[in-house]
C-alpha positions as CSV (number, residue, x, y, z in Angstrom):
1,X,43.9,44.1,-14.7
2,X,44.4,41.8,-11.8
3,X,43.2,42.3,-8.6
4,X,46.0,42.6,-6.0
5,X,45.7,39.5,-3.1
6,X,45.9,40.5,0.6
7,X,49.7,40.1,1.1
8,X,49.9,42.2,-2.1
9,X,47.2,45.1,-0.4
10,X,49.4,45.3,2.7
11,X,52.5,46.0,0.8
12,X,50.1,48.8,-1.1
13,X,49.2,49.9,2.5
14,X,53.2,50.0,3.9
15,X,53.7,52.2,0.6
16,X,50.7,54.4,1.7
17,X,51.9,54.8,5.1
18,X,55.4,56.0,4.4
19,X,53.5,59.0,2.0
20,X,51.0,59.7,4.8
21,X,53.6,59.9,7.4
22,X,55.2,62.8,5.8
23,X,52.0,64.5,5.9
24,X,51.1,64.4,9.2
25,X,50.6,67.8,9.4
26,X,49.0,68.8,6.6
27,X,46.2,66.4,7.6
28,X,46.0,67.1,10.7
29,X,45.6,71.1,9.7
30,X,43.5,70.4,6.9
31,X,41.3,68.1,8.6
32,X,41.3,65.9,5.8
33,X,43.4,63.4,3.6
34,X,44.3,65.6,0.8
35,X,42.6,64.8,-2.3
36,X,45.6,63.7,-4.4
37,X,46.2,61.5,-1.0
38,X,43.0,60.3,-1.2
39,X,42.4,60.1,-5.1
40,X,45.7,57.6,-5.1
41,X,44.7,55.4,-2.4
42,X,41.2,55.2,-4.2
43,X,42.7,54.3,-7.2
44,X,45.3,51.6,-5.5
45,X,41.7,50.2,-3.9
46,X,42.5,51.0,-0.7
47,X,38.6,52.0,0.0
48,X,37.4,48.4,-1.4
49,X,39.3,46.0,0.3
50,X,36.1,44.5,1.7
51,X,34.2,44.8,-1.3
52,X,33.0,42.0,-3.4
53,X,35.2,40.9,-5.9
54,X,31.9,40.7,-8.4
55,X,32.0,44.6,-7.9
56,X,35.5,44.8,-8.3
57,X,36.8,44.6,-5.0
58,X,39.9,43.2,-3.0
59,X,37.5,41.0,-0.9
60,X,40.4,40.7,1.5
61,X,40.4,38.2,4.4
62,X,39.5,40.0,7.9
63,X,43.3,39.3,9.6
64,X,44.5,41.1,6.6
65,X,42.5,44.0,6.4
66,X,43.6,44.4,10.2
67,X,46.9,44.4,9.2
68,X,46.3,46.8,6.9
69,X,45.0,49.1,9.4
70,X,47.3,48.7,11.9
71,X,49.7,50.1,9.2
72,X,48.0,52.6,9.0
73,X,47.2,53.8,12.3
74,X,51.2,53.4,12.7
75,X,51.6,56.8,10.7
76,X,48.2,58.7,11.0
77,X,45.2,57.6,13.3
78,X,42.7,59.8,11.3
79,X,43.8,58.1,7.7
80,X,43.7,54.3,9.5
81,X,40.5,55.9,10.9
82,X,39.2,56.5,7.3
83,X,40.1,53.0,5.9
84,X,38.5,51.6,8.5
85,X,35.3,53.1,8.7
86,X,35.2,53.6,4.7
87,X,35.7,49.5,4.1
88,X,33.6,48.0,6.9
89,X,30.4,49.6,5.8
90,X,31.8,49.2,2.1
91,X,30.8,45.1,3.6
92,X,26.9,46.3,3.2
93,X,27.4,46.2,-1.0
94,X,26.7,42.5,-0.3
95,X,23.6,43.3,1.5
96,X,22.2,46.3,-0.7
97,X,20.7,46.0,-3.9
98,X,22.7,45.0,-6.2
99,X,22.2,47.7,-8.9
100,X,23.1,50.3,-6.4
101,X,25.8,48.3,-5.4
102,X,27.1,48.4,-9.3
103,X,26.2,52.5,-9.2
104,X,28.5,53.5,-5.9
105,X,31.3,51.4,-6.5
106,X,31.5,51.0,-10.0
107,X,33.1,54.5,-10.2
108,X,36.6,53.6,-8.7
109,X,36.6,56.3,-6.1
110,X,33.3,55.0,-4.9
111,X,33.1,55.3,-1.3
112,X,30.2,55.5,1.3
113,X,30.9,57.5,5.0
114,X,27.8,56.7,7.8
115,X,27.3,58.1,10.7
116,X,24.5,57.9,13.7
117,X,21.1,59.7,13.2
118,X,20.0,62.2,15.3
119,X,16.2,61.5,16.9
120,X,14.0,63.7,14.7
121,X,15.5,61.7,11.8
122,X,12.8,60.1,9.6
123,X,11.5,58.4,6.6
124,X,8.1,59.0,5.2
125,X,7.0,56.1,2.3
126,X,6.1,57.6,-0.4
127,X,5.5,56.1,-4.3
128,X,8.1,53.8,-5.3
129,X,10.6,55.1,-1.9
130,X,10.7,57.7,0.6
131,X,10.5,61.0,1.9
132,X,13.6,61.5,4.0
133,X,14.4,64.6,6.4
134,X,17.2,64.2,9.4
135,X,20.6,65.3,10.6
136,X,24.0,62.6,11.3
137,X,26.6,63.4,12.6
138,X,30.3,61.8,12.5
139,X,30.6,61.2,9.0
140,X,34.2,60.1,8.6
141,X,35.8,60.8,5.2
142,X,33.2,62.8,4.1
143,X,36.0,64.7,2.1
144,X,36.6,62.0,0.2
145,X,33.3,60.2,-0.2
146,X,31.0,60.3,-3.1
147,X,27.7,59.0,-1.2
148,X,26.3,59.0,2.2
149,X,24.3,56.7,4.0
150,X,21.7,57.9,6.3
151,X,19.9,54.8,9.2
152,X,16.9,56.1,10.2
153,X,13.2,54.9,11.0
154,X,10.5,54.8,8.7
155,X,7.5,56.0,9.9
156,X,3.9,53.8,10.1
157,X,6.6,50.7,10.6
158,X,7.3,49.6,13.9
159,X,10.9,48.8,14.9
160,X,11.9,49.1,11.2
161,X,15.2,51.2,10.6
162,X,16.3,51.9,6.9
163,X,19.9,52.5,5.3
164,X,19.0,55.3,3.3
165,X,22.0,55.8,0.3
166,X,22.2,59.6,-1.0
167,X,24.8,60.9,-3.5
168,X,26.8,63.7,-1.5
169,X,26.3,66.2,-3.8
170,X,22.3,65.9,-2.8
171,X,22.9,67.1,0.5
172,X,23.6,69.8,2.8
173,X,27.3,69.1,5.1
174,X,27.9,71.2,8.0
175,X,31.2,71.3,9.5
176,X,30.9,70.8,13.1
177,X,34.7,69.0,13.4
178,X,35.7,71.3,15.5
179,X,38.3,69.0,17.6
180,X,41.5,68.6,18.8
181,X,41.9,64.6,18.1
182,X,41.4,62.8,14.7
183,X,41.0,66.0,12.9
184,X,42.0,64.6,10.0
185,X,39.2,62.3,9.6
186,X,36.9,65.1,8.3
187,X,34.1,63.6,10.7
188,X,31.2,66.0,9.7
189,X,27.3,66.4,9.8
190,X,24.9,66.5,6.7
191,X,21.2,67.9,6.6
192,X,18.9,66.9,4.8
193,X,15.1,68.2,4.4
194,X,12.0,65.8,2.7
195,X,14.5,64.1,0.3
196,X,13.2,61.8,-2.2
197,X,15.4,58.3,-1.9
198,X,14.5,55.7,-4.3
199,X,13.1,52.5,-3.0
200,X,16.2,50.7,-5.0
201,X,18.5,53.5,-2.8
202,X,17.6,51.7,0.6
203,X,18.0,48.3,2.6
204,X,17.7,46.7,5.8
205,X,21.3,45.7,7.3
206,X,19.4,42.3,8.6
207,X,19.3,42.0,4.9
208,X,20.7,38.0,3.8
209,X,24.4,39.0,2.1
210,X,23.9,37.9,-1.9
211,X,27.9,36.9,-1.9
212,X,28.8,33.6,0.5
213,X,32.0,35.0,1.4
214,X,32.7,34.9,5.0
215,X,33.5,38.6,5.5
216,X,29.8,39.1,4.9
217,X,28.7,37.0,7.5
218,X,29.9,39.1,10.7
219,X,27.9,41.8,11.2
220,X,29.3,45.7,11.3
221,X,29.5,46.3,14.8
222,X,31.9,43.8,15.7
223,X,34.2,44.7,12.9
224,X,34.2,48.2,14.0
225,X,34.9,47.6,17.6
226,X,37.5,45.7,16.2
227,X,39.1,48.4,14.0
228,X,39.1,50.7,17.0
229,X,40.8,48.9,19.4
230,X,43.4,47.8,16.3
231,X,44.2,51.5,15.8
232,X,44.2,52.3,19.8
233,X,46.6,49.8,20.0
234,X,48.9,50.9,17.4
235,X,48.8,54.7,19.4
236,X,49.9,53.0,22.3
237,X,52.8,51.1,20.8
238,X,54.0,54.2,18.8
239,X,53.5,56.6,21.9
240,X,55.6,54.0,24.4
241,X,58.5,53.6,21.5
242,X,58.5,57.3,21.5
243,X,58.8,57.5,25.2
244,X,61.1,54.8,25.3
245,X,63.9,56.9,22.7
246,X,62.9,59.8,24.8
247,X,63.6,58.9,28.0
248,X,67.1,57.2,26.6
249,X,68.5,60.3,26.2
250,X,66.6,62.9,28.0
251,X,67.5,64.2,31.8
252,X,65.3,65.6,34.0
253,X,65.0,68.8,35.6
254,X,66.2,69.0,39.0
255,X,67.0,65.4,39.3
256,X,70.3,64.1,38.8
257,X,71.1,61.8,36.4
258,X,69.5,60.3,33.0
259,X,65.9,59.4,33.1
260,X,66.9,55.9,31.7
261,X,68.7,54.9,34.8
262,X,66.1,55.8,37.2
263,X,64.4,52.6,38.4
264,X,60.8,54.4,38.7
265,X,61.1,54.8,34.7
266,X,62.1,51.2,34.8
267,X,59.0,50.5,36.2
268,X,56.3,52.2,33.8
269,X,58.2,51.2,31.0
270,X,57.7,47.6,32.0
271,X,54.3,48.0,33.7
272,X,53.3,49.3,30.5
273,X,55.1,47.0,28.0
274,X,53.3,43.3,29.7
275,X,49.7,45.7,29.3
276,X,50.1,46.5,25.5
277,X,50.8,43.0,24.8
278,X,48.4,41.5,26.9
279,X,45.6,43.9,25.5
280,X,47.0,42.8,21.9
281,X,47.4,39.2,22.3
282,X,43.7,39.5,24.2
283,X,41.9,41.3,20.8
284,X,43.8,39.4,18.3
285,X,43.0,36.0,19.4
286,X,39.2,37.0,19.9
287,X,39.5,38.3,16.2
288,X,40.8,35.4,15.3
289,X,38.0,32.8,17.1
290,X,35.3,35.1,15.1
291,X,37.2,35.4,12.1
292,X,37.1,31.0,12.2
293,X,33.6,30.9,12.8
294,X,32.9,33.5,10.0
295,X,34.9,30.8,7.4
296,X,33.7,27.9,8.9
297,X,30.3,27.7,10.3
298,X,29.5,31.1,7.9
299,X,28.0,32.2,11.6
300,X,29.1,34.0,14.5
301,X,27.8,33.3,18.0
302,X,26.5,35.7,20.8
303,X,29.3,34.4,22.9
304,X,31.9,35.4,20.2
305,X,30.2,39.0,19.8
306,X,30.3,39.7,23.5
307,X,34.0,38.4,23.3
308,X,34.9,41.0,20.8
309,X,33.0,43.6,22.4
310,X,35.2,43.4,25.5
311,X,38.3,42.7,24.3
312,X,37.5,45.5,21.8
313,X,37.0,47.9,24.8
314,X,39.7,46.8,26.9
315,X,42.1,47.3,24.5
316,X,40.7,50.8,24.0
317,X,40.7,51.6,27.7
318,X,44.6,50.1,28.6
319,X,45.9,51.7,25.2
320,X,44.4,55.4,26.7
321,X,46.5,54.5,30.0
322,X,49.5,53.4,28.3
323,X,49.5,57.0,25.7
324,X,48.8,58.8,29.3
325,X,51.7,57.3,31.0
326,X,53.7,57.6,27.7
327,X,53.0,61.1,27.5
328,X,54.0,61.9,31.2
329,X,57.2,59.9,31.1
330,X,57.9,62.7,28.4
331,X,57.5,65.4,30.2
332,X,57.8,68.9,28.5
333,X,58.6,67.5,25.5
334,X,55.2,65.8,25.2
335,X,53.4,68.8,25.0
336,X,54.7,70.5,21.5
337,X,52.9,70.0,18.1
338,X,56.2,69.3,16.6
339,X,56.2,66.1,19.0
340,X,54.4,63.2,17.0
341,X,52.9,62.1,20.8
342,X,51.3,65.4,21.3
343,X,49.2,64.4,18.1
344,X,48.4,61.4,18.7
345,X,47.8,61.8,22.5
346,X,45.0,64.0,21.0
347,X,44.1,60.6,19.1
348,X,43.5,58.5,21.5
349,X,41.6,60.3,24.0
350,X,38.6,61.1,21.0
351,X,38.9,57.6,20.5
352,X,38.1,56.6,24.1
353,X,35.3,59.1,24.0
354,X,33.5,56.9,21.3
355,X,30.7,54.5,21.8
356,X,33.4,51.2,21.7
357,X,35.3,52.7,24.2
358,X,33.0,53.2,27.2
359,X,33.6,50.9,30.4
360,X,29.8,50.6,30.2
361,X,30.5,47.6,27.9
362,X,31.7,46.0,30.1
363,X,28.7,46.1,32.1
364,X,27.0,44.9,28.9
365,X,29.4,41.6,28.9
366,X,28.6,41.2,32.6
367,X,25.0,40.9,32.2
368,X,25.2,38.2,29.2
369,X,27.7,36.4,31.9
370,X,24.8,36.2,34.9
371,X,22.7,34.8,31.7
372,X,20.5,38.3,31.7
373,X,20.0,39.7,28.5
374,X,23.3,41.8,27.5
375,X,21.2,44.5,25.5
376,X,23.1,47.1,23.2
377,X,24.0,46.7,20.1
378,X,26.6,43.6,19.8
């Protein structure tokens, strides 16, 4: 069977997106993509668009794959949030062994969730691997995932941190998502207690990639700021459209007239318009300048990361302001469930919350600008 290309994958995704927008709610109460949802999209290969083709994947170009996720997050933040998350670490198949690689995604709903280690994480070396005990948290798509993978140090080795892969079914998960945003993202924790992982079940991510493509040569963490800022900034267009049909035909209480003649309106709808496409144009063509240097120098500079990193968390930032002033221009009617900007208002201000989203990142891009050392991860 052939292997879809990436304009054929994004007309899989606008097919996805019409199904997922009509179940808005059920995901957003479940706290999870349903698992006939989720079983379909695996078997379309929506969760290895970023995989090698050796292993079966899409191997998708990176515009592409943003594309894809901008689709998504048109319908449902938490399912865009879930592609996302689930195909950008799906890149570390290239950097893992490859038998392990052949075991997680030669099942075709293979699909590894991650999340940060808590500080009494640790793993112990034992014979032929390693003792492992911790707790992570913000696991995203852990509903739909069949193995985990656990960062953490390994003691006796200095400034060594592992990637630690564990079948799901192995571990303990504790249900902590107990929020109002991105609910549907089934972001939990998992336990677990002296595990034994397999040497063979564990990498370094500064591991060389085996495959030369060029998605393999940028490193995670600008391809997630990247994805966050790409959904942010489909909230904020979706949230202004909304206000914008609102506010068309809505009146206000206790001031005469339509809302859509009033010259204040005229203002925040315009204000808000130039910042969403400013904030767009800015991450897309800083994408697009590490995306070239991935393909053609199969490298990507520190000037290029810090770049990203910026654009990643401006974006983030002005979309927050532009849902906020989309959600006041609405008024009343903002603040029902049955109003999609209620939901995704909820969306976007988890997102913010998030490590790519803090204006201390800023302060980051500062430093590397006075020619100090930027430190954080880049």
């Amino acid at each position: 069977m052939k292997t879809p290309d990436s304009t054929e994958y994004i007309d899989i995704a606008r097919g996805f997106a019409e199904k997922v927008a009509w179940r808005t709610a059920e995901i957003n109460e479940g706290r999870r993509i349903p698992t006939d949802l989720a079983d379909e999209m695996a078997d379309a290969g929506v969760f290895r668009l970023l995989v090698p083709k050796s292993l079966g994947g899409g191997e998708i170009d990176h515009p592409s794959f943003m594309e894809i996720v901008r689709i998504f997050a048109g319908a449902d933040a938490s399912v865009a949030w879930c592609v996302n998350q689930n195909n950008i670490f799906a890149t570390d198949s290239a950097r893992m062994p490859l038998e392990t690689a052949q075991e997680i995604w030669g099942d075709k709903h293979g699909v590894v969730t991650n999340g940060p280690p808590s500080r009494d994480t640790l793993g112990v070396p034992a014979d032929r691997g390693y003792r492992l005990t911790g707790h992570w948290d913000f696991s995203s798509g852990s509903s739909h995932a069949t193995w985990l993978a656990a960062r953490g140090p390994v003691e006796g080795r200095p400034g060594e941190v592992r990637t630690f892969l564990v079948p799901k079914g192995d571990v303990t998960m504790e249900d902590r998502w107990q929020v109002n945003g991105l609910r549907g993202t089934a972001s939990l924790s998992f336990d677990i207690d002296d595990l034994f992982v397999p040497e063979a079940h564990t990498y370094l991510e500064s591991a060389t990639p085996r495959e030369d493509g060029p998605i393999y040569v940028v490193p995670k963490v600008p391809y997630f700021s990247i994805g966050f800022a790409t959904i942010s900034l489909a909230l904020a267009r979706a949230c202004l459209d909304g206000a914008m049909e609102l506010v068309s035909r809505k009146t206000s209480h206790g001031i005469a007239g339509a809302l859509v003649d009033r010259s204040t309106v005229h203002l925040q709808i315009g204000e808000n318009e130039a910042i969403l496409r400013a904030a767009d144009a800015y991450l897309r063509n800083t994408a697009a300048a590490l995306w070239i240097s991935a393909c053609e120098r199969r490298e990507v500079v520190m000037d290029e990361r810090v770049e990203v990193r910026m654009a990643s968390t401006y974006a983030i930032r002005k979309s927050t302001e532009i849902v906020d002033a989309a959600y006041e221009l609405s008024g009343s009617d903002a603040i029902f469930e049955s109003n999609p900007l209620q939901r995704r208002y909820q969306d976007m201000h988890v997102i913010v919350q998030q490590f790519q989203g803090r204006v201390a990142n800023f302060e980051t891009a500062g430093r590397y600008f006075l020619g100090l050392e930027p430190g954080g991860s880049m």
